[in-house]
C-alpha positions in Angstrom: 0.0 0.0 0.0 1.1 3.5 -0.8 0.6 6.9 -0.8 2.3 10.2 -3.0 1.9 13.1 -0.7 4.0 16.2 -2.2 7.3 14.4 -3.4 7.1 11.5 -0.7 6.1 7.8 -0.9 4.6 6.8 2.0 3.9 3.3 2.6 2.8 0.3 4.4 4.6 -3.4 4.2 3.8 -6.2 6.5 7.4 -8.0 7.0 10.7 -7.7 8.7 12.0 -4.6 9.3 15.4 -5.6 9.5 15.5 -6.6 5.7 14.5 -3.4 4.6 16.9 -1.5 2.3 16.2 2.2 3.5 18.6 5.0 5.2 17.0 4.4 8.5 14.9 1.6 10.6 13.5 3.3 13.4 13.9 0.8 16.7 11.4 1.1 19.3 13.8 1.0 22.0 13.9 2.3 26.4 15.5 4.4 27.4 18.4 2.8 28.4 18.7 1.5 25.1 18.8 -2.1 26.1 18.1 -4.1 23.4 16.8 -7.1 24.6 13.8 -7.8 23.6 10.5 -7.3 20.6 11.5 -5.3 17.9 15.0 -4.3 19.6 15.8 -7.5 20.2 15.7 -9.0 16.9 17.4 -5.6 15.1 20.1 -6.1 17.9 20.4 -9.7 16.7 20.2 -9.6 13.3 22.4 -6.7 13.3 25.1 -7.9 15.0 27.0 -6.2 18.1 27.8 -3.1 17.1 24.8 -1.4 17.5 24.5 -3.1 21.2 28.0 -1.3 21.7 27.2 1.9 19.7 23.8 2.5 22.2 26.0 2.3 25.4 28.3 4.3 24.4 25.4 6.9 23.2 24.0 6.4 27.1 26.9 6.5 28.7 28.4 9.8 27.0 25.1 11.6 27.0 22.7 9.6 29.3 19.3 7.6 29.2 17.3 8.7 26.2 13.6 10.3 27.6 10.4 9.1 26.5 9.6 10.9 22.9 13.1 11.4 22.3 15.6 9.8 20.0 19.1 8.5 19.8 20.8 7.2 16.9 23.8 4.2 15.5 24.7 2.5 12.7 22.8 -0.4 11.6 25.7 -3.4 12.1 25.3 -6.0 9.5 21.9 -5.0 8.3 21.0 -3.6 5.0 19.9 -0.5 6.4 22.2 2.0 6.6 21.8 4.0 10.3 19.1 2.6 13.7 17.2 5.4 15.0 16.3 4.5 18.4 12.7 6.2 19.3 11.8 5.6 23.1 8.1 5.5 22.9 5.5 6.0 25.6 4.6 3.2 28.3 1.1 2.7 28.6 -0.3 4.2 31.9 3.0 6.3 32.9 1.0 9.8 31.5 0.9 11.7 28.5 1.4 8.6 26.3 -0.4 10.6 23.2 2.2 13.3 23.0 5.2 11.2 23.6 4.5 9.0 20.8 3.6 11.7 18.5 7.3 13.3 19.5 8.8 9.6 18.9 7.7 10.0 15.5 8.4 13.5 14.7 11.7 13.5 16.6 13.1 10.1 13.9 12.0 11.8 11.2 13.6 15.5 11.8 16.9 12.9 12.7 16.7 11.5 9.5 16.2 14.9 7.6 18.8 16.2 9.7 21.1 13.6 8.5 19.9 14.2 4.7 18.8 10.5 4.4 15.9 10.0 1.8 14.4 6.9 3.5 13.1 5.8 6.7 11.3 2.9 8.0 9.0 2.5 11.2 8.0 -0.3 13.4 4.0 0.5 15.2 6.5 1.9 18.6 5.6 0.8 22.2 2.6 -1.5 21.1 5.0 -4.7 22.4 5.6 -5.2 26.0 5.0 -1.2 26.4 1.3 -1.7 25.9 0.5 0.9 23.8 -2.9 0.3 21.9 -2.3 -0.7 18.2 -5.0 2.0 16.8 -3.8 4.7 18.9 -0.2 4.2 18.0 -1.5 4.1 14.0 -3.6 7.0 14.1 -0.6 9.2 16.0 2.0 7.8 14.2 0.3 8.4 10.5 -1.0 11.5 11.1 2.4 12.8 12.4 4.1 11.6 9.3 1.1 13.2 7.1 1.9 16.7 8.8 5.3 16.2 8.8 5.5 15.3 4.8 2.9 18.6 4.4 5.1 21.0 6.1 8.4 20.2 3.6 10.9 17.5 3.8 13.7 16.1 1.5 12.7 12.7 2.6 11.7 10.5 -0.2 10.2 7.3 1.2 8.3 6.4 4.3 7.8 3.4 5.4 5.3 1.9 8.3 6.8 -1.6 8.3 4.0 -4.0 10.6 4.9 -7.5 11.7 1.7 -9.7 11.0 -2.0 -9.6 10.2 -3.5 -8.4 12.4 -1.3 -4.5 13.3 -1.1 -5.0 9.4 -4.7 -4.5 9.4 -5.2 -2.0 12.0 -2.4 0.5 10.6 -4.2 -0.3 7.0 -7.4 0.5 7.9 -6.2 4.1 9.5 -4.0 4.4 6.5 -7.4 4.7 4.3 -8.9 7.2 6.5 -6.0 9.7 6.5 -5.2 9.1 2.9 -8.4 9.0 1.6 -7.9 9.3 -2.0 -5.3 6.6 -2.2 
């Protein structure tokens, strides 16, 4: 599925996001950039150990990253080229709305500042976070809509879902806010 808005493809695969051949993967990670587990856990893995390495150096030199906020490595041994890591909002610690939103916002004004024409995103913090699914879609399209109607040299967005079923919840919101698709 996908969308032109202005001079950006915005689109929607069901897969891995660690095969994806883009600038940028965007990890739903904490904020001590532990990757462990979910989404982190298998970039981590499939990656290699670098970007493990590459995230404690980031906390150690500048410190946890906050909820909303983003840090950022290379991508190891995947065909992406850089891991944004977007610390998204756990469910029932407040204002879970707004940090997603700046999750979102914040990767992609990383990956425009870093002049990278692609990016990829994972559905942040609906894993062990326990975000809800449509929330997360609605926040996280419409952010990217905004952000693609205010100007950007990105070229390609991607919303990358893993499985049926957030495949089918993102898809459905996708129609809604790009109507005439």
């Amino acid at each position: 599925m996908k969308y032109k808005l202005c001079q950006t493809d915005i689109e929607m695969v069901d897969g891995d996001i660690t095969t994806l051949d883009v600038d940028a993967i965007v990890n739903a990670a904490n904020s001590q950039l532990s990757h462990g587990g979910g989404v982190a856990g298998v970039i981590s893995s499939k990656g290699g150990p670098a970007i493990q390495e590459e995230s404690i150096i980031w906390v150690k030199t500048r410190g946890p990253v906050s909820a909303g906020e983003v840090a950022i490595t290379s991508a190891g041994d995947l065909p992406a080229r850089y891991v944004i890591h977007a610390v998204g909002p756990r469910q029932g610690e407040g204002k879970e709305d707004k940090k997603l939103k700046n999750a979102t916002l914040n990767s992609l004004k990383m990956a425009e500042s870093r002049m990278f024409k692609s990016i990829a995103f994972p559905a942040i913090s609906t894993g062990v976070f326990g975000y809800p699914i449509n929330k997360c879609a609605k926040i996280m399209l419409s952010t990217a809509k905004s952000y693609v109607e205010s100007g950007t040299g990105l070229e390609r967005i991607v919303f990358c879902l893993f499985g049926e079923e957030a495949f089918s919840v993102f898809e459905k919101r996708f129609i809604k806010i790009f109507p005439d698709q």
